[in-house]
C-alpha positions as CSV (number, residue, x, y, z in Angstrom):
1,X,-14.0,-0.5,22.6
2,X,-14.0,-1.8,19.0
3,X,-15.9,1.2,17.9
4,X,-12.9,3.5,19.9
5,X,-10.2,0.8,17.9
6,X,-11.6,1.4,14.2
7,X,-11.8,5.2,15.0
8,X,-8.3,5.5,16.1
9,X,-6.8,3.9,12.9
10,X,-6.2,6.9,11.5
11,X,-4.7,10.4,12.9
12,X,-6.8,13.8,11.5
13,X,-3.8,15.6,12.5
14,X,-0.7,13.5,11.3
15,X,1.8,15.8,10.7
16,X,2.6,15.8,6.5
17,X,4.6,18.3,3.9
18,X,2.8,21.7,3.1
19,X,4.0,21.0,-0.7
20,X,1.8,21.6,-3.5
21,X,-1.1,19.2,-4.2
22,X,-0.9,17.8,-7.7
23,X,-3.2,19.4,-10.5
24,X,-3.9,16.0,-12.0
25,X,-7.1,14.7,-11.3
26,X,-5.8,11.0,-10.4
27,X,-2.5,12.9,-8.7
28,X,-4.6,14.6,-6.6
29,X,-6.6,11.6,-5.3
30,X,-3.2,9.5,-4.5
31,X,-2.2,12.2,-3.1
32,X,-4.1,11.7,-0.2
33,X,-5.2,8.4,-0.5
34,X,-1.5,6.9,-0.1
35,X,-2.2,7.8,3.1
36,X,-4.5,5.7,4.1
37,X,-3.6,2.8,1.8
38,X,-3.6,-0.1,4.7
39,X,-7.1,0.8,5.4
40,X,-8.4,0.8,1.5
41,X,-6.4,-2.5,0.8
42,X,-8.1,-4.0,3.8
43,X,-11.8,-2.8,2.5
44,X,-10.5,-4.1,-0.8
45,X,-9.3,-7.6,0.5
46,X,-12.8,-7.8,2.8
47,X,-15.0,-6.5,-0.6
48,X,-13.6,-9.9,-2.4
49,X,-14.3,-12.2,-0.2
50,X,-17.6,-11.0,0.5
51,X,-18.3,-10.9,-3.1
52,X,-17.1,-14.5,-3.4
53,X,-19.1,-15.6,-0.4
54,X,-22.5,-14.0,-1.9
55,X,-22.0,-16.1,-5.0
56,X,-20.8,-19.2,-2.9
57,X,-25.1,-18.6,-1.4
58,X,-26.4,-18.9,-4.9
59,X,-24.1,-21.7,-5.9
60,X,-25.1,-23.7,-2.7
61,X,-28.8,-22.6,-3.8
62,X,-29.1,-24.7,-6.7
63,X,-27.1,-27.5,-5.3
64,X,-29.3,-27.9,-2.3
65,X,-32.2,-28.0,-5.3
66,X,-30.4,-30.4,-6.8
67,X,-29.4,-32.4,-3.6
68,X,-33.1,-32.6,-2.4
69,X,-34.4,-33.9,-5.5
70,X,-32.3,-36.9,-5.7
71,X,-31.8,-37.7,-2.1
72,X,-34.3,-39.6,0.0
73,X,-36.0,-37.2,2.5
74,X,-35.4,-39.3,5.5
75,X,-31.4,-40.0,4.6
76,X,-30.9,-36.0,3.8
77,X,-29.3,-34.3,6.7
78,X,-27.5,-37.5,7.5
79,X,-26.2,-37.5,4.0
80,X,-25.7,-34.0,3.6
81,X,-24.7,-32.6,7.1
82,X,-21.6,-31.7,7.0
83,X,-22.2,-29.6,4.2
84,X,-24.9,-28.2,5.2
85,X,-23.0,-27.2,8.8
86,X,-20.5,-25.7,6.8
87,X,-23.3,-23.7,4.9
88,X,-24.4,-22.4,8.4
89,X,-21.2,-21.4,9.4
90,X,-21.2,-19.6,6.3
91,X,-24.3,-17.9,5.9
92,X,-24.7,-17.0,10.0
93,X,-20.4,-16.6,11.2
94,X,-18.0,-15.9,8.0
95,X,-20.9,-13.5,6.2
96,X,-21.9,-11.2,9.2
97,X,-17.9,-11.0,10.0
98,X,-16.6,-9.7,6.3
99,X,-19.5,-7.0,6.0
100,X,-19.3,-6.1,9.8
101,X,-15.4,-5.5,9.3
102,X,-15.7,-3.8,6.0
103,X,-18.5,-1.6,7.6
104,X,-15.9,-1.0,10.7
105,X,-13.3,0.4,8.3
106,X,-15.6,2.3,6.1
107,X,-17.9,3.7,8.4
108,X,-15.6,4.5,11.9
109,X,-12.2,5.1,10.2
110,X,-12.7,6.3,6.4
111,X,-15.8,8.2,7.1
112,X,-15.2,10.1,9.7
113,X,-11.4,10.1,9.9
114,X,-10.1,9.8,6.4
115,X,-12.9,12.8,5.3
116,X,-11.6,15.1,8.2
117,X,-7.9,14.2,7.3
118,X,-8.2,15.8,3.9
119,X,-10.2,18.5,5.2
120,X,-7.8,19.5,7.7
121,X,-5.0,19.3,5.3
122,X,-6.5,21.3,2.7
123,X,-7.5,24.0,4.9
124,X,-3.8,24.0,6.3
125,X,-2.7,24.6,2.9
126,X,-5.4,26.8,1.8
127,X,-5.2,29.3,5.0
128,X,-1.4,29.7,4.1
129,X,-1.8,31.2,0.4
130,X,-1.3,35.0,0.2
131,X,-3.8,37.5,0.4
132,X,-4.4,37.9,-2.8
133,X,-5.6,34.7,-3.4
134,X,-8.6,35.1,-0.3
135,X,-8.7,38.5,-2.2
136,X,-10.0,36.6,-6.2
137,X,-12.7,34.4,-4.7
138,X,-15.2,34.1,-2.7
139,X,-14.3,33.0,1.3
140,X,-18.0,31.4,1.1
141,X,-17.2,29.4,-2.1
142,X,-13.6,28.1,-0.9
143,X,-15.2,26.9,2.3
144,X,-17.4,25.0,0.6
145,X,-15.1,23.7,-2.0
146,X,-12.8,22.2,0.9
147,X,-16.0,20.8,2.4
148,X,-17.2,19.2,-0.5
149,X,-13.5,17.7,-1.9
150,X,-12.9,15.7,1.0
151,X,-16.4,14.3,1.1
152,X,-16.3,13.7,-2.1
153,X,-13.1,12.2,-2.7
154,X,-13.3,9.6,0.4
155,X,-17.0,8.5,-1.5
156,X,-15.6,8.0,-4.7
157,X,-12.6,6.3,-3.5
158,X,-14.3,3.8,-0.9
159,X,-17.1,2.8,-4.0
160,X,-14.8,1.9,-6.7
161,X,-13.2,-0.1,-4.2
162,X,-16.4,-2.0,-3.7
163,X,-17.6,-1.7,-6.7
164,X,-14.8,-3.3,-8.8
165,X,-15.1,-7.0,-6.8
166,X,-18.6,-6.9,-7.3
167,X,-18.3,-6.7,-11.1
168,X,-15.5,-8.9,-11.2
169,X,-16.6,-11.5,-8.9
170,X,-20.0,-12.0,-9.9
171,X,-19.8,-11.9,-13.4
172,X,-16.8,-14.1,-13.6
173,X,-17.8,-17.1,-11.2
174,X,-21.5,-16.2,-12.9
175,X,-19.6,-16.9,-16.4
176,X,-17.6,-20.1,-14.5
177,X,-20.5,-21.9,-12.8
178,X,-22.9,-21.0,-16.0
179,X,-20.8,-23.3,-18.2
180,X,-20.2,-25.4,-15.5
181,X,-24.0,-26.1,-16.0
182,X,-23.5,-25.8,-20.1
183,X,-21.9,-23.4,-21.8
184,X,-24.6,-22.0,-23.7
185,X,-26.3,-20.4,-20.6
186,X,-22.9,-18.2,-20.8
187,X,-24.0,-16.6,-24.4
188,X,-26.8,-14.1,-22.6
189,X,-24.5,-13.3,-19.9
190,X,-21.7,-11.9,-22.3
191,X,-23.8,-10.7,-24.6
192,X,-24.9,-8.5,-21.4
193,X,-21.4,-7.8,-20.3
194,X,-20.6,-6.4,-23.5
195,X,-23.8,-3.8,-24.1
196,X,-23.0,-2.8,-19.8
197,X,-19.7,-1.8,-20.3
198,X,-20.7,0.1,-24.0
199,X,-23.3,1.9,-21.7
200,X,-20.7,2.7,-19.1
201,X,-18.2,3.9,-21.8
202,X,-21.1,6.2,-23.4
203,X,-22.9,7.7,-20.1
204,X,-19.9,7.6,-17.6
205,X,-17.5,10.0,-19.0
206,X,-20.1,12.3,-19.9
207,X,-21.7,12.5,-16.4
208,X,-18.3,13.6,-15.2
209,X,-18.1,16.2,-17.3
210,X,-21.7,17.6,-16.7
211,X,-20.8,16.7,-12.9
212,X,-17.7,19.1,-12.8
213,X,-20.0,21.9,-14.7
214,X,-23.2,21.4,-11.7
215,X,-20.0,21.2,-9.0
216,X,-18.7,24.4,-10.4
217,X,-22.4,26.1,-10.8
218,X,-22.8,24.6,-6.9
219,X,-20.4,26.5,-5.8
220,X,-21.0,29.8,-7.6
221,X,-24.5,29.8,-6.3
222,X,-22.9,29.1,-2.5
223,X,-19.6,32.0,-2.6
224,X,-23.3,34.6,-3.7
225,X,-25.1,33.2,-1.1
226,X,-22.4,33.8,1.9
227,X,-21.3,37.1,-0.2
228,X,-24.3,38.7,0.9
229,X,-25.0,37.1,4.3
230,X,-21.3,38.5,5.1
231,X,-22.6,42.6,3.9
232,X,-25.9,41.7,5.3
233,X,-25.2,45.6,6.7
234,X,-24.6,46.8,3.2
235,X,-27.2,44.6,1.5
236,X,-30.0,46.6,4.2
237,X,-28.4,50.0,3.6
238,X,-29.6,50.0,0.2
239,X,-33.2,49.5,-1.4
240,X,-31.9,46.8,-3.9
241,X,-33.6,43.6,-2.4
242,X,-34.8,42.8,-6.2
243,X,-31.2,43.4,-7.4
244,X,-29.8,41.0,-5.2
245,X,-32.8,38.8,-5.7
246,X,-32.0,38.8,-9.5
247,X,-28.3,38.4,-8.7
248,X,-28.4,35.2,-6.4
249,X,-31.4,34.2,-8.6
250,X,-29.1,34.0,-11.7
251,X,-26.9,31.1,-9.7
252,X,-29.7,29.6,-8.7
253,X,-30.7,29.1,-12.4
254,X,-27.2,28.3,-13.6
255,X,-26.8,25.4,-10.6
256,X,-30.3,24.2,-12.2
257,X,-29.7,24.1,-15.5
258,X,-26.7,22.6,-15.2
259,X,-28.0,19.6,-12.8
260,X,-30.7,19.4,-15.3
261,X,-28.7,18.7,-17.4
262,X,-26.5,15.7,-15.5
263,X,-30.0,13.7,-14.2
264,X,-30.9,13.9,-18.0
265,X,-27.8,11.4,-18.6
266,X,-28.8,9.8,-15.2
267,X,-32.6,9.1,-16.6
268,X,-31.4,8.0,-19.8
269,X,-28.4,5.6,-18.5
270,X,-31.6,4.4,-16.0
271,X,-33.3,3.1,-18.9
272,X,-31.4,1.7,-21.0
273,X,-29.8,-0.8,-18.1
274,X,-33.1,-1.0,-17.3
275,X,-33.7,-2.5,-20.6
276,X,-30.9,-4.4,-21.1
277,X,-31.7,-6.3,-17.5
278,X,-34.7,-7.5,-18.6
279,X,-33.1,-8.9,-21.6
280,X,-30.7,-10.5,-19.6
281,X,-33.3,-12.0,-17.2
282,X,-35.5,-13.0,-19.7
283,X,-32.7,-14.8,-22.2
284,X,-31.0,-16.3,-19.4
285,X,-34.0,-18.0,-17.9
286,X,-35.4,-18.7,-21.3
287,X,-32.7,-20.6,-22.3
288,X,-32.3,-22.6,-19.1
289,X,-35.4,-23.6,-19.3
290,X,-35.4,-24.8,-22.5
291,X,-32.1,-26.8,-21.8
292,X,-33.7,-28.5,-19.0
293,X,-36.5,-29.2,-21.0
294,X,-34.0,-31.0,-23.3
295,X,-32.5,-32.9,-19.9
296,X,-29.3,-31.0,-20.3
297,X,-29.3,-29.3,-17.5
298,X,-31.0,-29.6,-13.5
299,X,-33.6,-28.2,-12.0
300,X,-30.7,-26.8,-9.5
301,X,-29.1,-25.3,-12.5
302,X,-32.7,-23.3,-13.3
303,X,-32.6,-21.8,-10.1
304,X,-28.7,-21.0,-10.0
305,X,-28.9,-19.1,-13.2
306,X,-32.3,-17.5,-12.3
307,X,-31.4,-16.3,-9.4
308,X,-27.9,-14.7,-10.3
309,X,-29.0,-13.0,-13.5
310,X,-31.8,-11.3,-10.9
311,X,-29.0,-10.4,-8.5
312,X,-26.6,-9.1,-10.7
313,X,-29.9,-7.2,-12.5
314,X,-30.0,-5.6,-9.1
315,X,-26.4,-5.4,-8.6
316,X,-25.7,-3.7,-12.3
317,X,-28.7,-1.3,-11.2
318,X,-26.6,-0.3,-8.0
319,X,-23.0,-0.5,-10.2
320,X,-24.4,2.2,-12.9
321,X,-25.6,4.2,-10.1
322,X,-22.1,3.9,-8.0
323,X,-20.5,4.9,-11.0
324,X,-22.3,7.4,-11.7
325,X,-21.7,8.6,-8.0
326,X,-17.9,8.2,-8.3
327,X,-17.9,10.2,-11.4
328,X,-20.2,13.2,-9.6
329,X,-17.9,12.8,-7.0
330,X,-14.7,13.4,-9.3
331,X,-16.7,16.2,-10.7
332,X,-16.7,17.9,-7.4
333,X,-13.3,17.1,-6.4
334,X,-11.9,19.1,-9.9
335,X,-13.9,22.0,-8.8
336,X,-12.4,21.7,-6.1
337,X,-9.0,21.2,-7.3
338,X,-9.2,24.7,-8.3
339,X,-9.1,26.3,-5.3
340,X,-6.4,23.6,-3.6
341,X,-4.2,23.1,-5.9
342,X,-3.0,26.1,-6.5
343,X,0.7,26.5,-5.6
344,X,1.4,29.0,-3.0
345,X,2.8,32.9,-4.5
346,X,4.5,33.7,-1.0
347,X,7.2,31.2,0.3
348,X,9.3,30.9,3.1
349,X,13.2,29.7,1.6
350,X,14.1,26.5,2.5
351,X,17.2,28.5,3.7
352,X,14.8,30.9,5.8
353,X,15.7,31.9,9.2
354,X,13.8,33.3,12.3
355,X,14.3,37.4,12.2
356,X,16.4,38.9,14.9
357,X,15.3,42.2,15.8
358,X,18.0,44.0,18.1
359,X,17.7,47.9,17.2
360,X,14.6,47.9,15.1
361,X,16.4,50.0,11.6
362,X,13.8,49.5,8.6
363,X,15.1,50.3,5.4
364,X,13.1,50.2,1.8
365,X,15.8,49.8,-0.9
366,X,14.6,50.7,-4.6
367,X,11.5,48.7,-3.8
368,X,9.4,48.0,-6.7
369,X,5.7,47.0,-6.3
370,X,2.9,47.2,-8.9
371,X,0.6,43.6,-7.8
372,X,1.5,42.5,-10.8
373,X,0.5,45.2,-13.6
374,X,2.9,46.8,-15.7
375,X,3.5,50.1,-13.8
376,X,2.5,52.2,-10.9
377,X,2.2,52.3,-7.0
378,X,5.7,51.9,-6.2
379,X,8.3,52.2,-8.3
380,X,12.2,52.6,-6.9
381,X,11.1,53.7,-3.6
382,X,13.9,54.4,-1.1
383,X,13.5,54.9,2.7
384,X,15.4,54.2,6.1
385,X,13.5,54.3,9.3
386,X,16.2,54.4,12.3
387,X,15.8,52.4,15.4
388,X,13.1,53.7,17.3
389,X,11.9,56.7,15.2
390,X,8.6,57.7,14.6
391,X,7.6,58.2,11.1
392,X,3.8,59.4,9.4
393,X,3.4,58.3,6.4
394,X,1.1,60.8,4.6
395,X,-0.7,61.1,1.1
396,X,-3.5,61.3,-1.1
397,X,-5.6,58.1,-1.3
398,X,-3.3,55.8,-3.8
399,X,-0.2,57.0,-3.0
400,X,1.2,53.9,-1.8
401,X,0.8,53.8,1.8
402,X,-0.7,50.9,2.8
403,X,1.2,48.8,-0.4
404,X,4.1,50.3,1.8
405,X,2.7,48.7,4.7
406,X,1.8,45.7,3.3
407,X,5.1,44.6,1.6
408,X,6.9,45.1,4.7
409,X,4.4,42.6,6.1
410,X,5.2,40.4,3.4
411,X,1.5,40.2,2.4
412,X,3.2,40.7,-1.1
413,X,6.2,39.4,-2.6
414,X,8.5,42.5,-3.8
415,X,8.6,43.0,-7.8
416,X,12.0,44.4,-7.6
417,X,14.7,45.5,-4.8
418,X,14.6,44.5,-0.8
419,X,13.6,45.7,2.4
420,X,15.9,45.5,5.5
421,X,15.1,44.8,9.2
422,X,18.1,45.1,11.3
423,X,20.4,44.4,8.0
424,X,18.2,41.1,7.5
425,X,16.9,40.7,4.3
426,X,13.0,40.0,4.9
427,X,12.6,37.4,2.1
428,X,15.1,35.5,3.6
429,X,13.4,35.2,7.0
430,X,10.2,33.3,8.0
431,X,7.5,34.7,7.6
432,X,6.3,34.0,11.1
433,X,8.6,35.5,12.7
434,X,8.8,38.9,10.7
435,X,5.0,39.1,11.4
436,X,5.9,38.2,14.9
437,X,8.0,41.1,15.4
438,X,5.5,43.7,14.1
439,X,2.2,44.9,15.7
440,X,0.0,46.4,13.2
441,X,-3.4,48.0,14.0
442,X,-5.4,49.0,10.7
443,X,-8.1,50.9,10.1
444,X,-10.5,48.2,8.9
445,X,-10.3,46.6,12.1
446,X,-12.2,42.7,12.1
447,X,-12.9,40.4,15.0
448,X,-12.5,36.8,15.1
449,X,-16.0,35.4,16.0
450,X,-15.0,34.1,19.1
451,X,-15.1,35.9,22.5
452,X,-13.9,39.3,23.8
453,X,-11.0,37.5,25.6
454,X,-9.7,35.0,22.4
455,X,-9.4,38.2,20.7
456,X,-7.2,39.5,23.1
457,X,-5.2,36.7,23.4
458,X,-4.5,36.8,19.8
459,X,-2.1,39.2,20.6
460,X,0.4,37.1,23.4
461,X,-1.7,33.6,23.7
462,X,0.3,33.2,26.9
463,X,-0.4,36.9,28.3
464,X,-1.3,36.4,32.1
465,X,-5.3,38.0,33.1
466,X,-3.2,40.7,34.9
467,X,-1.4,41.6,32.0
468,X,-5.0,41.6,29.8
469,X,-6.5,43.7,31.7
470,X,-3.8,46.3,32.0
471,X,-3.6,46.7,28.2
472,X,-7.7,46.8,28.1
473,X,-7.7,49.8,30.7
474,X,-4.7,51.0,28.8
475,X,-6.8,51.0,25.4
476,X,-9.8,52.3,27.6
477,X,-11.7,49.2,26.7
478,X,-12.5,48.0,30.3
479,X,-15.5,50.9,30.5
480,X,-17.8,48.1,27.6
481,X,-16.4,45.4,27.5
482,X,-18.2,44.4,31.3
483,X,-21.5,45.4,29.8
484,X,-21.3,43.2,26.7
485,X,-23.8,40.1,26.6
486,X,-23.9,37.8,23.7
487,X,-27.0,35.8,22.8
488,X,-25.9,32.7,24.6
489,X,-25.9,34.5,27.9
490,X,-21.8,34.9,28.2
491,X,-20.6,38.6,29.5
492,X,-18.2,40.8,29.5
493,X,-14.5,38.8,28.0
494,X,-16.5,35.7,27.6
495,X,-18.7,37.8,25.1
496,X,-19.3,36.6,21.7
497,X,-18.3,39.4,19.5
498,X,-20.2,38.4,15.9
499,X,-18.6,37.8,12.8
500,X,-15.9,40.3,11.9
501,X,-16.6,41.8,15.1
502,X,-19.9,43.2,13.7
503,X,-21.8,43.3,17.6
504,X,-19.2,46.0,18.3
505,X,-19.3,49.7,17.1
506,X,-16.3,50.6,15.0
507,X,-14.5,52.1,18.1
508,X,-14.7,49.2,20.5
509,X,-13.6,46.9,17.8
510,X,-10.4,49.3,17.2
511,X,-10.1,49.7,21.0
512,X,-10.0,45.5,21.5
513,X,-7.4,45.8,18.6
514,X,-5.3,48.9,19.9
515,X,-5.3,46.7,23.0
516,X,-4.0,43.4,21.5
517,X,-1.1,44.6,19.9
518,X,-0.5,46.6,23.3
519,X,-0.5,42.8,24.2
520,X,1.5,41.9,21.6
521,X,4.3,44.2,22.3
522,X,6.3,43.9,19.0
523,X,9.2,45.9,18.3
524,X,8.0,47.5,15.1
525,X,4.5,48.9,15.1
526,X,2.6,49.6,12.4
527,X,-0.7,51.5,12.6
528,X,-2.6,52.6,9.6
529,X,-5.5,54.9,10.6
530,X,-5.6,52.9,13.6
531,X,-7.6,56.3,15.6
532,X,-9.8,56.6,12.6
533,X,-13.0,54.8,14.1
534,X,-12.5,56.8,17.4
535,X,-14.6,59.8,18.6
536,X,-12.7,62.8,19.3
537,X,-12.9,62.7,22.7
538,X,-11.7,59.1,22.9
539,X,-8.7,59.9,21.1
540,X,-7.4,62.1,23.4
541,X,-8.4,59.7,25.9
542,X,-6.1,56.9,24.9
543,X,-3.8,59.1,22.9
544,X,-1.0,58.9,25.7
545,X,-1.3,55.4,25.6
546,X,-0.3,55.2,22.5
547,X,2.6,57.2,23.2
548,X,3.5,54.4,25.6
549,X,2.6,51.9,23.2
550,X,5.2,53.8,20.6
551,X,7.7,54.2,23.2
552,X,11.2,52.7,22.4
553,X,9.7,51.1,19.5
554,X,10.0,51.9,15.5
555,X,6.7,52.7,14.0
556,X,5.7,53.7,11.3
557,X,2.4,55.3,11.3
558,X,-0.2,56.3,8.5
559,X,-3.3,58.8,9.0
560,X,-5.4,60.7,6.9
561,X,-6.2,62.9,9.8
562,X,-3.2,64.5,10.1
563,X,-3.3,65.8,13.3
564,X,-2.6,62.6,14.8
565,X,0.9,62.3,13.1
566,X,2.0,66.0,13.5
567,X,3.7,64.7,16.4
568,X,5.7,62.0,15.0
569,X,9.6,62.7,14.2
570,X,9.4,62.2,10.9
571,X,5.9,62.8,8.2
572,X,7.4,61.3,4.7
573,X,4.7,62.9,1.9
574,X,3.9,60.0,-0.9
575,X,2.5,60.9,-4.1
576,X,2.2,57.9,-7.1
577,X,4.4,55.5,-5.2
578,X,7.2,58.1,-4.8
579,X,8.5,60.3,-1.9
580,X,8.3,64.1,-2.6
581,X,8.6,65.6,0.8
582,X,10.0,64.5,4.2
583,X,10.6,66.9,7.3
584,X,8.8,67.6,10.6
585,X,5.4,68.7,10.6
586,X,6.9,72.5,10.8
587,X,9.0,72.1,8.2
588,X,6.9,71.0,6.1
589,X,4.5,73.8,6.9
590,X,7.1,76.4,5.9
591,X,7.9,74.1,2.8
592,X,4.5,75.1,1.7
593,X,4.2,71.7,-0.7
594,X,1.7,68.9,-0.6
595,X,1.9,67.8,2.5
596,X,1.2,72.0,3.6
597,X,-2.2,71.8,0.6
598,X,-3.3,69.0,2.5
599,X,-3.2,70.3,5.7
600,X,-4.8,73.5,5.2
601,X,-7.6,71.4,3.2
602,X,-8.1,69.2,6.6
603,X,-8.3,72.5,9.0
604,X,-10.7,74.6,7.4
605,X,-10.9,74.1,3.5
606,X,-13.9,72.4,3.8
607,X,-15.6,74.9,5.9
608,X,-17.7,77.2,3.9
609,X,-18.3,80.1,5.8
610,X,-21.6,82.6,5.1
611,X,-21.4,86.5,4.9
């Protein structure tokens, strides 16, 4: 039960704003930390009064010397009872209670919890950017960079917390209770105090540095690393196993050299406290020895002093290190910074409404798109797609088609001009919902790695198993999906599909996805080569299920096989981001243009024929 009570102090999912994380290193952390700030003041509160407690042991150390030289043996604990009770109630209630709430609230609330908090926020955040942004990094590295933040930034947080009363409290009531005793024994312990925090200023802030540069080599190393386990396929197609080698073998090197480079500053900053401890210990118990030699101080005092200056040896041993952890830690959490902090490039207005699609009228107004070079792919494109036509979209490769595609998804933010649903501007709506109104089966078709049904379900979470199985008969899935077997044992829609789908040929993964969008059952479809990893035969096969799929609905279709579009009302020829044709499939035939070149190229140019 008190375990259960700790662990539910604080909510991984609390709902909080999706604004920006600050790019400030110290931002950032309050950022998050402000929202567990009860819990840290509480660890704070418990970290002083265990610090004052420890010291209150020493203190009653060298009294109880002092108290059992002087007192008569047979008089003591009637004499000295009551102090000695209150000793006991120290040493065996108070003690065990502050460390055993202070490991409560670090261990069950801010380990666990507060780490998973951040996580879970940063991925929320992260998993919301645009594609582009999964499209400039590595998906291995920015996993591990959310990973590592909120490890890192709970550590870092929880030690300065504990670290600052120990420094505070035991070499101030050390200072206090040294001059107390005579105020020269305070000369070795300031003198000390003085050359620790010059060491501190010299090592600490160039750790962090060197900490950031092994955090960033870290992460290199790991986006390589998951870069090639993700193309394993590609990676065993070729006979490059010693380019690779050399290639992740390079990271490994940098990640090295670079945390060489940190545990230098860690050996040396070892040292040297090393060194100044054993001045400290030495001068300290020197001295006190020599003052009681002159009778100005007890034999109590000898063992107060000598046994502090050993415990804050050990203590400013474990200080330098826990600085020197919080400082890694900030390291990492600035790599990391990198990657979540970055403001979001596609928005929802705070004005942005749900779309309403009634007819299902697309229309591309002087569109410009060029991801953010100076020229090129689309420039003043104009198109209107009536309610429930069918149009092909057709081209050479880097024509514009799928930047087509994707800007009416609102993958991309428009450069210049608008596109229309229904008369509703689409940067003006969320973009849940215009992505809710639109099923759009592409030709690179990836899996989620979870089973044959979550895949499905993708589509219409809700969908009833009736209503899954008609669309998977109606993609003509149902014929492998009941012979699949993962390596758990689960078959058929329990199956385990593999990352990206990759236990499934190329045509069962387009067949699962031709039937979750049958699932779906948007108003607008979009399919871009969506036949392209189907056999011939198939293709035919389901081919009049797409005609159902496309009934009563406005797609917009693109192919490179062209004789799966002839049939569509409309083919609209692209060239350079431009329209130069648009027509039936006959008409254009007759036109004798591009769209005629490319078709007698697909139907026999490529067939050389032998006398």
């Amino acid at each position: 039960m008190i375990f259960r009570w700790f662990e539910s102090l604080i909510d991984i999912f609390a709902k909080t704003g999706d604004e920006t994380p600050p790019r400030s290193v110290w931002r950032f952390y309050w950022h998050y930390l402000r929202q567990v700030k009860g819990i840290l003041a509480a660890v704070c509160v418990l970290g002083f009064f265990g610090a004052l407690v420890e010291v209150a042991l020493f203190e009653f150390l060298g009294r109880l010397i002092d108290l059992a030289n002087v007192a008569p043996s047979e008089d003591f604990f009637t004499r000295h009872g009551r102090e000695l009770a209150w000793m006991v109630f120290v040493a065996l209630i108070a003690r065990p209670i502050l460390f055993s709430l202070h490991d409560l609230l670090v261990n069950q609330a801010l380990v666990p919890g507060f780490t998973a908090r951040v996580r879970w926020q940063q991925h929320r955040y992260v998993v919301r950017q645009s594609l582009s942004f999964f499209q400039n990094d590595y998906a291995g590295r920015i996993a591990n960079r959310i990973m590592q933040t909120g490890a890192s930034l709970r550590e870092s947080a929880v030690q300065v917390v504990d670290a600052i009363w120990h420094v505070l409290i035991y070499t101030g009531t050390a200072l206090v209770l040294f001059a107390q005793a005579d105020p020269w024994l305070m000369v070795p312990l300031a003198v000390w105090a003085v050359g620790y925090v010059a060491l501190l200023a010299f090592f600490v802030p160039r750790t962090k540095e060197r900490s950031w540069l092994a955090s960033q080599a870290r992460s290199r190393f790991m986006g390589r690393v998951v870069d090639g386990y993700t193309n394993i396929a590609t990676l065993k197609l070729f006979p490059h196993v010693e380019r690779e080698d050399a290639y992740v073998a390079e990271a490994v090197a940098d990640n090295a050299d670079k945390l060489r480079s940190m545990t230098r500053l860690t050996t040396a900053m070892d040292f040297s406290i090393t060194c100044l401890n054993g001045l400290l210990i030495v001068s300290t118990s020197g001295l006190a020895l020599w003052l009681w030699s002159k009778g100005a101080i007890t034999t109590g005092a000898i063992a107060l002093t000598t046994g502090l200056v050993i415990r804050i040896n050990n203590m400013s041993g474990w200080i330098m290190w826990v600085v020197n952890g919080i400082f890694e830690a900030i390291g990492t959490v600035q790599d990391g910074m990198q990657t979540v902090a970055q403001p979001h490039t596609v928005i929802d207005r705070e004005d942005a409404k749900p779309l309403q699609v009634t007819r299902g009228e697309v229309r591309f107004e002087d569109i410009h798109f060029h991801y953010g070079k100076q020229g090129g792919v689309i420039a003043g494109l104009d198109l209107t797609v009536k309610p429930g036509e069918r149009i092909g979209l057709v081209g050479p490769s880097g024509a514009g088609k799928s930047t087509l595609v994707n800007v009416l998804l609102r993958l991309y933010d428009l450069e210049a001009g608008r596109i229309l649903i229904d008369g509703q501007d689409i940067a003006g709506v969320t973009q849940e919902s215009l992505r809710g109104q639109i099923g759009v089966v592409t030709q690179d078709t990836s899996l989620l790695h979870r089973s044959i049904r979550d895949n499905l379900l993708y589509g219409r979470p809700s969908a009833s198993e009736a209503e899954v199985e008609a669309a998977v008969r109606s993609a003509r899935a149902d014929g492998f999906i009941a012979s699949l077997v993962d390596g758990e044992g689960h078959t058929g829609y329990e199956a385990m599909v593999g990352e990206r789908g990759v236990k499934l040929s190329g045509g069962q993964r387009q067949r699962i996805a031709i039937a979750r969008v049958l699932l779906k059952n948007a108003p607008l479809l979009l399919l871009d080569e969506a036949t392209s990893a189907l056999d011939s035969e198939v293709e035919a096969a389901i081919q009049d299920n797409l005609d159902t799929l496309m009934e009563g609905k406005t797609v917009i279709a693109i192919a490179h096989r062209l004789s799966t579009i002839a049939r569509m009302d409309r083919l609209v020829v692209m060239d350079q981001g431009l329209i130069v044709e648009t027509g039936t499939h006959a008409e254009l035939i007759e036109r004798d243009g591009l769209y005629a070149r490319l078709w007698r190229r697909q139907t026999g140019g490529f067939v050389a024929v032998e006398a």
